[in-house]
mmCIF file of the N, C-alpha and C atoms, coordinates in Angstrom:
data_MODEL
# 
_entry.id   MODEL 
# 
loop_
_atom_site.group_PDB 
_atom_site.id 
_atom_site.type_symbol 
_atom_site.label_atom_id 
_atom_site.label_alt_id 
_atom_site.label_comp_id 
_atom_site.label_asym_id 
_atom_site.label_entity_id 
_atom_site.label_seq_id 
_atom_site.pdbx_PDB_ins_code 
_atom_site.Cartn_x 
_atom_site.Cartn_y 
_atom_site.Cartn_z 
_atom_site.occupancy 
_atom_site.B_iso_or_equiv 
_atom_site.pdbx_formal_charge 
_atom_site.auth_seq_id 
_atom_site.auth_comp_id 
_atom_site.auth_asym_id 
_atom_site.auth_atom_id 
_atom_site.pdbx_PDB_model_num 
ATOM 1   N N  . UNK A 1 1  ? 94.089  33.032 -130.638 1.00 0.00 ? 1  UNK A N  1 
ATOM 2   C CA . UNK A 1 1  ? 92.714  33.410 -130.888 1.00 0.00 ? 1  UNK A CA 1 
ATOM 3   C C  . UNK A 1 1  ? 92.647  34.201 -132.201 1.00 0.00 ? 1  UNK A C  1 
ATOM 4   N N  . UNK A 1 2  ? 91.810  33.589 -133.193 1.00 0.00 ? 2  UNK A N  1 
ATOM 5   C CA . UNK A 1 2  ? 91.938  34.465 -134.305 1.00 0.00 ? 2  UNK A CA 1 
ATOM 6   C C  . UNK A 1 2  ? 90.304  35.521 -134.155 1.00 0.00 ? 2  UNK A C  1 
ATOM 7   N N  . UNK A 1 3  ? 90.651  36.917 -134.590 1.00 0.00 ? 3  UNK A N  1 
ATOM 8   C CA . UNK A 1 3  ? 89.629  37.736 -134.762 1.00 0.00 ? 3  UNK A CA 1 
ATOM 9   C C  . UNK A 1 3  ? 88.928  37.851 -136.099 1.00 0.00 ? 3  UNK A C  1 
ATOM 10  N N  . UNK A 1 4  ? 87.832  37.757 -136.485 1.00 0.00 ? 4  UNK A N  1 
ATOM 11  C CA . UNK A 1 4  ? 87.350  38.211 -137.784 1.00 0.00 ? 4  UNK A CA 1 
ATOM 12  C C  . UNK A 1 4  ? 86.459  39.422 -138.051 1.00 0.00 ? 4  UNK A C  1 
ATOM 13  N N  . UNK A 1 5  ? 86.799  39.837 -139.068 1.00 0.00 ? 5  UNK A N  1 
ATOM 14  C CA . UNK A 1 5  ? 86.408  41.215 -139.378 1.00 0.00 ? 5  UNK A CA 1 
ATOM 15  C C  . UNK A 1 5  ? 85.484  41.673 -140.431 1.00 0.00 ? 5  UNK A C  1 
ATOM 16  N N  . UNK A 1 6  ? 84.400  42.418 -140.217 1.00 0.00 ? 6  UNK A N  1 
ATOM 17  C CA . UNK A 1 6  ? 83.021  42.458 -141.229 1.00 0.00 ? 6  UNK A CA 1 
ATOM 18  C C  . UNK A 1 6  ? 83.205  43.192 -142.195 1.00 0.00 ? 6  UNK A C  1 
ATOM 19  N N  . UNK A 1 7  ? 83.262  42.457 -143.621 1.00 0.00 ? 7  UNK A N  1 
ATOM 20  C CA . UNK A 1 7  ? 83.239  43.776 -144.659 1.00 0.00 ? 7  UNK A CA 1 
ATOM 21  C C  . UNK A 1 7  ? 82.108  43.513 -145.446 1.00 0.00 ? 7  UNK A C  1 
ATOM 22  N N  . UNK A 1 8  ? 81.977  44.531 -146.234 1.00 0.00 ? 8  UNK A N  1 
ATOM 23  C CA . UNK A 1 8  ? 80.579  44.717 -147.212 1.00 0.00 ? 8  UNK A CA 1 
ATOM 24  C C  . UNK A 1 8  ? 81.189  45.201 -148.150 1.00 0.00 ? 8  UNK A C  1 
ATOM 25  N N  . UNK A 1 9  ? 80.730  43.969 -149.634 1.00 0.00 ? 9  UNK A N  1 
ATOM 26  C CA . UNK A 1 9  ? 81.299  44.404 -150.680 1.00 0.00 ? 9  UNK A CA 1 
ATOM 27  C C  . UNK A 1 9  ? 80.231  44.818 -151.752 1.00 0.00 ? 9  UNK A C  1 
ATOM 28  N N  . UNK A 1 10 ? 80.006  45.370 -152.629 1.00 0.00 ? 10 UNK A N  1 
ATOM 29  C CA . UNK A 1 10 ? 78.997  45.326 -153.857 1.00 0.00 ? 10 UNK A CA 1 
ATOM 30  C C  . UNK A 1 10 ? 79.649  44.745 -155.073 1.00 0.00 ? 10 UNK A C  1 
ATOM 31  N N  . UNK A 1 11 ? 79.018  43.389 -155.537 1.00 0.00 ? 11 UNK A N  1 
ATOM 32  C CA . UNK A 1 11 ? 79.447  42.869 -156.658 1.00 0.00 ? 11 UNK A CA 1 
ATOM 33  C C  . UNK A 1 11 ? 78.294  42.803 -157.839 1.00 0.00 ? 11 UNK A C  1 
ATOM 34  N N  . UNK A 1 12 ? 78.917  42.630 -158.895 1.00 0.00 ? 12 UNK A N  1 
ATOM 35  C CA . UNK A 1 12 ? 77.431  42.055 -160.016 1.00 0.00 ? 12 UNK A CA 1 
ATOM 36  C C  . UNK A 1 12 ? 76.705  41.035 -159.544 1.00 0.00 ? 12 UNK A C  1 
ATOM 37  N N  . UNK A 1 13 ? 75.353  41.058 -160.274 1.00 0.00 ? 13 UNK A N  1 
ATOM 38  C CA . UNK A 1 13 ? 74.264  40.308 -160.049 1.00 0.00 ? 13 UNK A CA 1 
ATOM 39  C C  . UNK A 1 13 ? 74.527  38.752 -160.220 1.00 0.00 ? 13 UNK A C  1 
ATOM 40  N N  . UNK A 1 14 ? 75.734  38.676 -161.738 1.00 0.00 ? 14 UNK A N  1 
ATOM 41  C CA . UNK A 1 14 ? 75.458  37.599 -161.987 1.00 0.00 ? 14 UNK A CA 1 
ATOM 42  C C  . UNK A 1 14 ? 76.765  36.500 -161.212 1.00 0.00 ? 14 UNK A C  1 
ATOM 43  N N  . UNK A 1 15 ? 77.862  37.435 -160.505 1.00 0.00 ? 15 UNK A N  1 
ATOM 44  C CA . UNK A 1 15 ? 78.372  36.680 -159.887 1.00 0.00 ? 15 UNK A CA 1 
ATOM 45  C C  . UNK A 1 15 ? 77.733  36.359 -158.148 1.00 0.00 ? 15 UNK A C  1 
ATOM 46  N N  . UNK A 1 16 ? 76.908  37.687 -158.040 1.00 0.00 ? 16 UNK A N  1 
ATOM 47  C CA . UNK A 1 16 ? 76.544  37.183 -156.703 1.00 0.00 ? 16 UNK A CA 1 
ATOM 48  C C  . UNK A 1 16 ? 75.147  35.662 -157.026 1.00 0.00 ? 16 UNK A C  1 
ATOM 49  N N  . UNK A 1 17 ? 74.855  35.599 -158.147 1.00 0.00 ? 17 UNK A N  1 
ATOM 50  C CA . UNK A 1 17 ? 74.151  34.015 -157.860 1.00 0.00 ? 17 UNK A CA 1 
ATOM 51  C C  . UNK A 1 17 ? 75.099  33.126 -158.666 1.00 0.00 ? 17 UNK A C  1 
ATOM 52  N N  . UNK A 1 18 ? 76.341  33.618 -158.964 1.00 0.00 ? 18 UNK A N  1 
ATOM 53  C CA . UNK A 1 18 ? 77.011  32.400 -158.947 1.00 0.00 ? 18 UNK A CA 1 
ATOM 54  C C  . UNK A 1 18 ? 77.311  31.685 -157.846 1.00 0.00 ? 18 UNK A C  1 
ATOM 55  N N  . UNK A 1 19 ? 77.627  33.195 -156.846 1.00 0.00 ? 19 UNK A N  1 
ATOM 56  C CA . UNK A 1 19 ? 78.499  32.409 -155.674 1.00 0.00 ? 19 UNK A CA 1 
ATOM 57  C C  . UNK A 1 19 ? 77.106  31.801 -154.950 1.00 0.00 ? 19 UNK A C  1 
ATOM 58  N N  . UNK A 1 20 ? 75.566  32.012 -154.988 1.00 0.00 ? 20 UNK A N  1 
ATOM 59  C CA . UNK A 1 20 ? 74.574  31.468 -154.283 1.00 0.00 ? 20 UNK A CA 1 
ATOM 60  C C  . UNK A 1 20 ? 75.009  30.004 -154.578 1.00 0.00 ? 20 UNK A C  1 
ATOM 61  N N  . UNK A 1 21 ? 74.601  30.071 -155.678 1.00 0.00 ? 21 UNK A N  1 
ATOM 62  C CA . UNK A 1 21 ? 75.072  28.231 -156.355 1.00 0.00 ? 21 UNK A CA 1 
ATOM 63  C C  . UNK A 1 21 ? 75.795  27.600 -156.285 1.00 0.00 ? 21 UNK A C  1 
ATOM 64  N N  . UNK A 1 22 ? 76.873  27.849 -155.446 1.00 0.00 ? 22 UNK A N  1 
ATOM 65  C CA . UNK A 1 22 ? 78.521  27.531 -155.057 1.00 0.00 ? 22 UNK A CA 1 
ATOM 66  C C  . UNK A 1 22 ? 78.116  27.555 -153.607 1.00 0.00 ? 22 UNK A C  1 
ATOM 67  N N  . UNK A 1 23 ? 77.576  28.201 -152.832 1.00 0.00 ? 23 UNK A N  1 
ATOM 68  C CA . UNK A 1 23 ? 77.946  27.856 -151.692 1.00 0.00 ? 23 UNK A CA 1 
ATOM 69  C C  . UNK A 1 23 ? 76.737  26.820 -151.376 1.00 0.00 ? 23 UNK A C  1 
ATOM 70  N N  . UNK A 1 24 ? 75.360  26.894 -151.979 1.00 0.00 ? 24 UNK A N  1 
ATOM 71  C CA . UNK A 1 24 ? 74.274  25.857 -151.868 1.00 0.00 ? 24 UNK A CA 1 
ATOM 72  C C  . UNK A 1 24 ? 75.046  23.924 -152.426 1.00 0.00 ? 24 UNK A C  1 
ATOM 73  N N  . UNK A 1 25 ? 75.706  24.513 -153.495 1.00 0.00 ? 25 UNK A N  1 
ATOM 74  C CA . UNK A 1 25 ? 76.498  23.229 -153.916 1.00 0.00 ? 25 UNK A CA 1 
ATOM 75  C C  . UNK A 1 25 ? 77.768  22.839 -152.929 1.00 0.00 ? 25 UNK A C  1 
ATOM 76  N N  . UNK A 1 26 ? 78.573  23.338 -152.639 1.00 0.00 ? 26 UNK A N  1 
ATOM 77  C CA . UNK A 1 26 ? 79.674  22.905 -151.493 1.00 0.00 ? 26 UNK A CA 1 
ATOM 78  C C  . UNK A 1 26 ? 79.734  22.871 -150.281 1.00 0.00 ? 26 UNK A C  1 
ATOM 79  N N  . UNK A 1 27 ? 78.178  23.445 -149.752 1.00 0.00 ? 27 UNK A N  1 
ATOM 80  C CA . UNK A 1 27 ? 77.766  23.638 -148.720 1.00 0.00 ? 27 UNK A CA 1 
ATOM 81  C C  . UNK A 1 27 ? 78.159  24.429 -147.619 1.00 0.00 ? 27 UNK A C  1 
ATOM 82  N N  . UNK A 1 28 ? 78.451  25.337 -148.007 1.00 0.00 ? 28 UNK A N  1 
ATOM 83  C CA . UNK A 1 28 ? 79.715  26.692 -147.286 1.00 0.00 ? 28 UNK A CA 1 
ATOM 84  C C  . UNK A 1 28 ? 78.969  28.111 -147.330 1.00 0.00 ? 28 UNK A C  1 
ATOM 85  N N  . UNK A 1 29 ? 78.691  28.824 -146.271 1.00 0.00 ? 29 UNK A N  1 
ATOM 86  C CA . UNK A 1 29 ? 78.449  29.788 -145.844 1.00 0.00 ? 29 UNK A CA 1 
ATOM 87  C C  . UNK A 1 29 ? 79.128  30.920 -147.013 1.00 0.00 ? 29 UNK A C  1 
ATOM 88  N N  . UNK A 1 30 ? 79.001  31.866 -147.397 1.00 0.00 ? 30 UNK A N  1 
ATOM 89  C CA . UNK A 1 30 ? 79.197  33.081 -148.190 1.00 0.00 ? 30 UNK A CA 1 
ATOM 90  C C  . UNK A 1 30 ? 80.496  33.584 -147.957 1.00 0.00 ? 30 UNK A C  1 
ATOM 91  N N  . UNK A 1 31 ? 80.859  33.787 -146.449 1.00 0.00 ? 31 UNK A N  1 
ATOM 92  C CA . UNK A 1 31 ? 81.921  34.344 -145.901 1.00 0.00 ? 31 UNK A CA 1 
ATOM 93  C C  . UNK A 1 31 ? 82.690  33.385 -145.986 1.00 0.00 ? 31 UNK A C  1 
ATOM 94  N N  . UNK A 1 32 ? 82.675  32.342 -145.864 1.00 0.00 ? 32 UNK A N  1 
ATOM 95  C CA . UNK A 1 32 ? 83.694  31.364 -145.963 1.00 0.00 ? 32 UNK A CA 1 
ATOM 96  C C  . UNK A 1 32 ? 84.448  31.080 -147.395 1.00 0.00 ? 32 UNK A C  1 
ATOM 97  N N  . UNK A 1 33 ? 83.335  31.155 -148.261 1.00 0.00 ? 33 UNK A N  1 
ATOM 98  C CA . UNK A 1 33 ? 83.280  31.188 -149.978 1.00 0.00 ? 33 UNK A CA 1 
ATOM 99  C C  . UNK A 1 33 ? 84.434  32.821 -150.248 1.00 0.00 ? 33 UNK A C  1 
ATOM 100 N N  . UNK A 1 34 ? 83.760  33.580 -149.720 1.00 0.00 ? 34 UNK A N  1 
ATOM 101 C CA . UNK A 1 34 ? 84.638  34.941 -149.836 1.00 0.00 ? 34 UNK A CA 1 
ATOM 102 C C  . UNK A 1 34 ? 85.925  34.925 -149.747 1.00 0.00 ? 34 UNK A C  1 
ATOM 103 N N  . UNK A 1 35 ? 86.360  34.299 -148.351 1.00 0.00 ? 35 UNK A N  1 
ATOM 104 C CA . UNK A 1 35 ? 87.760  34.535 -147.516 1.00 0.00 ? 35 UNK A CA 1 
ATOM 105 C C  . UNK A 1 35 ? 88.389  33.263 -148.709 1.00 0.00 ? 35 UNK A C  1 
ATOM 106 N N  . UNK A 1 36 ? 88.186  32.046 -149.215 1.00 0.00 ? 36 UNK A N  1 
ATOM 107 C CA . UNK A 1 36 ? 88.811  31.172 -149.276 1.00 0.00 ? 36 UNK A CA 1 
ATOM 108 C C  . UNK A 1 36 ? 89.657  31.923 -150.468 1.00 0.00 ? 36 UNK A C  1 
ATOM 109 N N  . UNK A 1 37 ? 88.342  32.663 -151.606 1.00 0.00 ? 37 UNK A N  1 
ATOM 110 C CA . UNK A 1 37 ? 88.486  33.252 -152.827 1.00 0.00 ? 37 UNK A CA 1 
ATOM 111 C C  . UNK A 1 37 ? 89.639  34.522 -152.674 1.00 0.00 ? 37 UNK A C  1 
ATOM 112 N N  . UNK A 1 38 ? 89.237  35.052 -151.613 1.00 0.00 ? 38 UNK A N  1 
ATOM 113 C CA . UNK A 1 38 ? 90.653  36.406 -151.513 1.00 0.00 ? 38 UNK A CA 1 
ATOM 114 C C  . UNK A 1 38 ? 91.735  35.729 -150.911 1.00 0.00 ? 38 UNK A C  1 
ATOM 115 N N  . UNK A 1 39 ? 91.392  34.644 -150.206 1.00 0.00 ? 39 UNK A N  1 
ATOM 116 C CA . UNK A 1 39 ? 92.974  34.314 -149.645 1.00 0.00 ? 39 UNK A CA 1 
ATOM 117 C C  . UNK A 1 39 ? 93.647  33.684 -151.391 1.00 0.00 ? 39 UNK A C  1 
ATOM 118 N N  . UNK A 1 40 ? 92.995  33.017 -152.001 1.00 0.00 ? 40 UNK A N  1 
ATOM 119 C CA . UNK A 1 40 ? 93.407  32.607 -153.428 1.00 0.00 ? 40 UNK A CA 1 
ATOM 120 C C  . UNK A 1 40 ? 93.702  33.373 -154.129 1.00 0.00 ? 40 UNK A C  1 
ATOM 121 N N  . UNK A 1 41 ? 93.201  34.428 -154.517 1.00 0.00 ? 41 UNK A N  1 
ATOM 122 C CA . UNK A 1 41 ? 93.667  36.170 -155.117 1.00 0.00 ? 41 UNK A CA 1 
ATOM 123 C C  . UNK A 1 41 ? 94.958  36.191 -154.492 1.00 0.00 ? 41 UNK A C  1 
ATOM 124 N N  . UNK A 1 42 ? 95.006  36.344 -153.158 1.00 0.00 ? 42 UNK A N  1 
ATOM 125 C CA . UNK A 1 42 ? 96.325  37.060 -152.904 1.00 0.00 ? 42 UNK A CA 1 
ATOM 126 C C  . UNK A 1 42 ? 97.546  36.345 -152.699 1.00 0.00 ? 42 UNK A C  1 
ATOM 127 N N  . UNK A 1 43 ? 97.200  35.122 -153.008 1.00 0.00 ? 43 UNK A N  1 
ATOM 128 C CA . UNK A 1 43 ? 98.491  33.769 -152.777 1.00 0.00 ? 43 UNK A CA 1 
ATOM 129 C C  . UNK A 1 43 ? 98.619  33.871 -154.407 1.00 0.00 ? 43 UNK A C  1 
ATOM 130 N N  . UNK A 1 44 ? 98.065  34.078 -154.914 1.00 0.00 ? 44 UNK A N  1 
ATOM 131 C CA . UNK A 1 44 ? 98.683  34.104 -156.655 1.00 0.00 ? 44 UNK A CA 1 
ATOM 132 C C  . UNK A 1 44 ? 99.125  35.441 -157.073 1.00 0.00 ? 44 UNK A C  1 
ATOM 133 N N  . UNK A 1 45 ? 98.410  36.285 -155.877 1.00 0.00 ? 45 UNK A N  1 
ATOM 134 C CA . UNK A 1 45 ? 99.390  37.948 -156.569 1.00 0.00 ? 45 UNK A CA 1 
ATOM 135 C C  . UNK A 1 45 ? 100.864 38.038 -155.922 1.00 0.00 ? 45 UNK A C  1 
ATOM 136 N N  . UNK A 1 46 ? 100.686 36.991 -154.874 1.00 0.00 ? 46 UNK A N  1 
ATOM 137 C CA . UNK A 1 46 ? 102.135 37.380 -154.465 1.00 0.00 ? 46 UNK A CA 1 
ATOM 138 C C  . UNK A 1 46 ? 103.331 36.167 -155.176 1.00 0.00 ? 46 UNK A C  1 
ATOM 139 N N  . UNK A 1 47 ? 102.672 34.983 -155.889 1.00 0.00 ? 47 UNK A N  1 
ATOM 140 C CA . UNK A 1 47 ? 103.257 34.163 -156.542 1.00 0.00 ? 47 UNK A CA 1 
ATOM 141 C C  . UNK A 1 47 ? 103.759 34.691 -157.721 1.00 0.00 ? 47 UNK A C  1 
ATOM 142 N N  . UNK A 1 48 ? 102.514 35.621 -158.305 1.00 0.00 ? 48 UNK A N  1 
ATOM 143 C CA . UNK A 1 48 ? 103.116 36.428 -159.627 1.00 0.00 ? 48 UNK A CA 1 
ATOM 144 C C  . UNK A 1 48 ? 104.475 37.330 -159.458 1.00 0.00 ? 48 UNK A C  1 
ATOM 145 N N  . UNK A 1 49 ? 103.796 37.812 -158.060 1.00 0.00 ? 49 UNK A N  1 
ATOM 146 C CA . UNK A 1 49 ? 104.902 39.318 -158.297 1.00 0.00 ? 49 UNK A CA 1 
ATOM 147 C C  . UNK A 1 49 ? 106.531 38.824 -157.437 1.00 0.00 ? 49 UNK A C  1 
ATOM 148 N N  . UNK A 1 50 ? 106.694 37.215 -156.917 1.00 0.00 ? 50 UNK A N  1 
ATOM 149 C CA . UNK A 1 50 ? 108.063 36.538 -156.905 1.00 0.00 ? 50 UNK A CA 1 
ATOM 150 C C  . UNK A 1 50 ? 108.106 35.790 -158.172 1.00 0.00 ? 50 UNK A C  1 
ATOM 151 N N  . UNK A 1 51 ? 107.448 35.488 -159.014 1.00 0.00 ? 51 UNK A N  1 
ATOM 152 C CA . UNK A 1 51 ? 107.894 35.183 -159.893 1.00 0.00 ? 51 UNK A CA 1 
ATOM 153 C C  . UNK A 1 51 ? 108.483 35.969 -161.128 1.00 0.00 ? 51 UNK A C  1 
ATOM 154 N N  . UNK A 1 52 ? 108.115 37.178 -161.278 1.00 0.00 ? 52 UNK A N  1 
ATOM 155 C CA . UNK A 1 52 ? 108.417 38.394 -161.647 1.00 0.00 ? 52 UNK A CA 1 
ATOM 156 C C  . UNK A 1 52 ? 109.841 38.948 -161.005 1.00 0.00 ? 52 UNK A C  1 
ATOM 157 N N  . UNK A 1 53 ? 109.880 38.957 -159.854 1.00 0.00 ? 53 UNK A N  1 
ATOM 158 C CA . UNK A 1 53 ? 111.174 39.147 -159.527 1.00 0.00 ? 53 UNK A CA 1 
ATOM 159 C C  . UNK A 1 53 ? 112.315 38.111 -159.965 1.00 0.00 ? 53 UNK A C  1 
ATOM 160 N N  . UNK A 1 54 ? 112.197 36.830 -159.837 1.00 0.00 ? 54 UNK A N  1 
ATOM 161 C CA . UNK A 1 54 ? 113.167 35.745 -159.930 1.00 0.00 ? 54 UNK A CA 1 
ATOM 162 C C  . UNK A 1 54 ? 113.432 35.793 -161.821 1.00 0.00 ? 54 UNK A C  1 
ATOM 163 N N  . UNK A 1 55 ? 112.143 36.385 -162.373 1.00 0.00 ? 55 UNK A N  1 
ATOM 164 C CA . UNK A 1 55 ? 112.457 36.587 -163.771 1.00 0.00 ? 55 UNK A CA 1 
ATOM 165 C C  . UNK A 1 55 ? 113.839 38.005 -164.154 1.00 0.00 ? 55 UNK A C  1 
ATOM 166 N N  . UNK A 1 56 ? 113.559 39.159 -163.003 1.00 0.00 ? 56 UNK A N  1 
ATOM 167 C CA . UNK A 1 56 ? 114.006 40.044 -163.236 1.00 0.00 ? 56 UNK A CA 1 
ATOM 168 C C  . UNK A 1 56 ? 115.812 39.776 -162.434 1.00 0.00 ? 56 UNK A C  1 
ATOM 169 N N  . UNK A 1 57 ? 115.605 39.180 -162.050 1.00 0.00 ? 57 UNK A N  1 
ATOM 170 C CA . UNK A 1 57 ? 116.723 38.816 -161.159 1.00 0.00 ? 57 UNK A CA 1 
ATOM 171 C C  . UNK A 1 57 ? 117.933 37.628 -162.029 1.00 0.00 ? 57 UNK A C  1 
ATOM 172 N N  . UNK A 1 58 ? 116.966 36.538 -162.841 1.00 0.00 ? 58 UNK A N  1 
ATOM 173 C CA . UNK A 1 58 ? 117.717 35.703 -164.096 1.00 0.00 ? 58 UNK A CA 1 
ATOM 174 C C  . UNK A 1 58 ? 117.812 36.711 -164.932 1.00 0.00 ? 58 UNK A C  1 
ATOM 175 N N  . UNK A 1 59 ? 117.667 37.799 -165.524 1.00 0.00 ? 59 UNK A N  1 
ATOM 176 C CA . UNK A 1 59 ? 117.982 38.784 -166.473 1.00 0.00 ? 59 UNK A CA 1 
ATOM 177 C C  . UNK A 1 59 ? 119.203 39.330 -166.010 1.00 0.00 ? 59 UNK A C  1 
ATOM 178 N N  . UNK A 1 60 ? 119.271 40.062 -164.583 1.00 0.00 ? 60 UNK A N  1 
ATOM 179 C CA . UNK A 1 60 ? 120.285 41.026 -163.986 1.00 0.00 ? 60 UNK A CA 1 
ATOM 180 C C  . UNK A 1 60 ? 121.465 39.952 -164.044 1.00 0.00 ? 60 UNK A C  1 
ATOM 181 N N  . UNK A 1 61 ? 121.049 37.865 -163.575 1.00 0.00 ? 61 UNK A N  1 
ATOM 182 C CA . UNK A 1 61 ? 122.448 37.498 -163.620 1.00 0.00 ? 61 UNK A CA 1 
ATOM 183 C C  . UNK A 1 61 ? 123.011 37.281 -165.150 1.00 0.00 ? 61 UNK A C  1 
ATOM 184 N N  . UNK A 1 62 ? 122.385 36.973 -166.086 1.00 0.00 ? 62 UNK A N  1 
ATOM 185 C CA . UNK A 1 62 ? 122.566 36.914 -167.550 1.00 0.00 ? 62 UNK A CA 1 
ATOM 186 C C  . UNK A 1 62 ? 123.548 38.008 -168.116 1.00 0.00 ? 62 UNK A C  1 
ATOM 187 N N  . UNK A 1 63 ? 122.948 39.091 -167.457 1.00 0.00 ? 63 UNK A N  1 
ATOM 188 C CA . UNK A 1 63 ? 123.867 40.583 -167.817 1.00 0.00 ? 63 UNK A CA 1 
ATOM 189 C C  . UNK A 1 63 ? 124.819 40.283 -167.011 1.00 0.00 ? 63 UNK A C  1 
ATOM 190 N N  . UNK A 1 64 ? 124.927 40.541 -165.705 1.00 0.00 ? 64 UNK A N  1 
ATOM 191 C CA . UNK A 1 64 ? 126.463 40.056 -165.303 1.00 0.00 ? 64 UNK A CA 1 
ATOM 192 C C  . UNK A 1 64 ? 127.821 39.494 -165.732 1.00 0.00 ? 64 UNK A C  1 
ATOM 193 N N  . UNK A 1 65 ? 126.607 38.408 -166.177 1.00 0.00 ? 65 UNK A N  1 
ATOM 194 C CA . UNK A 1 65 ? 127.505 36.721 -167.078 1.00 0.00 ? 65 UNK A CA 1 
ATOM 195 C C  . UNK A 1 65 ? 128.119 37.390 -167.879 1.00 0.00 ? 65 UNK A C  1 
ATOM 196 N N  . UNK A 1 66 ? 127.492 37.925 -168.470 1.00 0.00 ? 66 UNK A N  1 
ATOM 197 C CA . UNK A 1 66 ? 128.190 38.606 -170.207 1.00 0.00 ? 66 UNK A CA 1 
ATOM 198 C C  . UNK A 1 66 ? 129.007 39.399 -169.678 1.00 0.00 ? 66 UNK A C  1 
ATOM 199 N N  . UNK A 1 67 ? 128.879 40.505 -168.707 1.00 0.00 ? 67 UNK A N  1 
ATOM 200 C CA . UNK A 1 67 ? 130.199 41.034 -168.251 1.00 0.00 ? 67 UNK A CA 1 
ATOM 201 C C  . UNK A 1 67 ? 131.102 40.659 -168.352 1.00 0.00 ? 67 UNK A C  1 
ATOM 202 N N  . UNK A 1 68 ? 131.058 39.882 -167.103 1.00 0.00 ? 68 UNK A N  1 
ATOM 203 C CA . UNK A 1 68 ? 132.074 38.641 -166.442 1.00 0.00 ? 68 UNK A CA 1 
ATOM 204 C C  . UNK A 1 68 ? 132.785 37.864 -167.714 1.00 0.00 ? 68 UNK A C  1 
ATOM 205 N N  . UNK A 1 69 ? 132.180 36.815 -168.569 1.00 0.00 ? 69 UNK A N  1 
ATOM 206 C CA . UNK A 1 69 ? 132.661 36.558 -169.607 1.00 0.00 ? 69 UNK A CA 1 
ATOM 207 C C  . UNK A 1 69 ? 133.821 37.616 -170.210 1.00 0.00 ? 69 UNK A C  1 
ATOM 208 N N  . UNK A 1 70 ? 133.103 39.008 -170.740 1.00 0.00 ? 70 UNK A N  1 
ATOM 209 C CA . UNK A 1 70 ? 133.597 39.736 -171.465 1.00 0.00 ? 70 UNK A CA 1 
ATOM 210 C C  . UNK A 1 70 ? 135.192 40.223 -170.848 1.00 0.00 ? 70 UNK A C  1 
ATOM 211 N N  . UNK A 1 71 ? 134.579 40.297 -169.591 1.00 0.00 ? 71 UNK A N  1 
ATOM 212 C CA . UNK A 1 71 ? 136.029 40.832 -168.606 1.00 0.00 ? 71 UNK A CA 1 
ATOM 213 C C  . UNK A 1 71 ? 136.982 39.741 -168.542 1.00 0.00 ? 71 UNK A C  1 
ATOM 214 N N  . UNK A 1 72 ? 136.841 38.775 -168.586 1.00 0.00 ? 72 UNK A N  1 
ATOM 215 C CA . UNK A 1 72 ? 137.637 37.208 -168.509 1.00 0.00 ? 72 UNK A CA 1 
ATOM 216 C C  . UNK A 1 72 ? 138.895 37.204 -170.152 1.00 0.00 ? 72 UNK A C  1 
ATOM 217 N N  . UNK A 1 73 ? 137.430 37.274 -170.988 1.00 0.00 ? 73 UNK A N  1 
ATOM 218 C CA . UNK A 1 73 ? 138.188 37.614 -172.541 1.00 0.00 ? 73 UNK A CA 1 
ATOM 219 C C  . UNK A 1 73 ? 138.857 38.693 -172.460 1.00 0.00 ? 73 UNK A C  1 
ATOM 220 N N  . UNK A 1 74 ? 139.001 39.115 -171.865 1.00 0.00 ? 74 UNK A N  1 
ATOM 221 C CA . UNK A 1 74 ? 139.921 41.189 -171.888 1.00 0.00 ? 74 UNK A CA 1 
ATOM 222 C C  . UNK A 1 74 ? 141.643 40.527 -171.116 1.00 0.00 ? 74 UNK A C  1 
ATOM 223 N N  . UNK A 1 75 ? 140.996 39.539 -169.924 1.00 0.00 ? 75 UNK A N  1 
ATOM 224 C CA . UNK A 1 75 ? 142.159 39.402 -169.429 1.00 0.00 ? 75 UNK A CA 1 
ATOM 225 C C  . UNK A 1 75 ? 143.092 38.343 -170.155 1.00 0.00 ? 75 UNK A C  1 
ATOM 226 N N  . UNK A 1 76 ? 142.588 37.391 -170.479 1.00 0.00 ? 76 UNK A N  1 
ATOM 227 C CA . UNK A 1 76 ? 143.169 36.558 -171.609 1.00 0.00 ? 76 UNK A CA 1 
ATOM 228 C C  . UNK A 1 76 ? 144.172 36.859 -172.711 1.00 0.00 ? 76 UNK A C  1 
ATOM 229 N N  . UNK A 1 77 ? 143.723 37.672 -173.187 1.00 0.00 ? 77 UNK A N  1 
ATOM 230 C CA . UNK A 1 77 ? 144.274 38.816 -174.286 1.00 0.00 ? 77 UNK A CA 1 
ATOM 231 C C  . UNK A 1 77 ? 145.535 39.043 -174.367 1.00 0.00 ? 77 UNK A C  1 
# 
């Protein structure tokens, strides 16, 4: 059973008749228009902030590498 929960937001004028014109055009209730839009916000903030990690994470192995390399050349020697 899913529960839903009432919020009240205050936005600008000119996006609240954007979204009039969006939901008269796709034919979708306000709240529905809302939830689809924050569930989309927050599936790309959390796409950013793993993609941000996997960036920070190819850096940490890069540095390693060069270690590793460097330590390889030491033993060679």
């Amino acid at each position: 059973m899913q529960t839903k929960k009432k919020i009240t937001i205050t936005i600008d004028e000119e996006i609240y008749e954007a979204v009039d014109r969006a939901t008269r055009e796709f034919k979708m209730h306000r709240s529905q228009l809302a939830q689809d839009a924050l569930s989309l916000w927050l599936r790309k903030q959390t796409e950013d902030s793993m993609a941000q990690g996997y960036r920070e994470m190819a850096e940490e192995d890069r540095l390693f590498s060069e270690m590793a390399l460097e330590a390889q050349k030491e033993v060679q020697r």
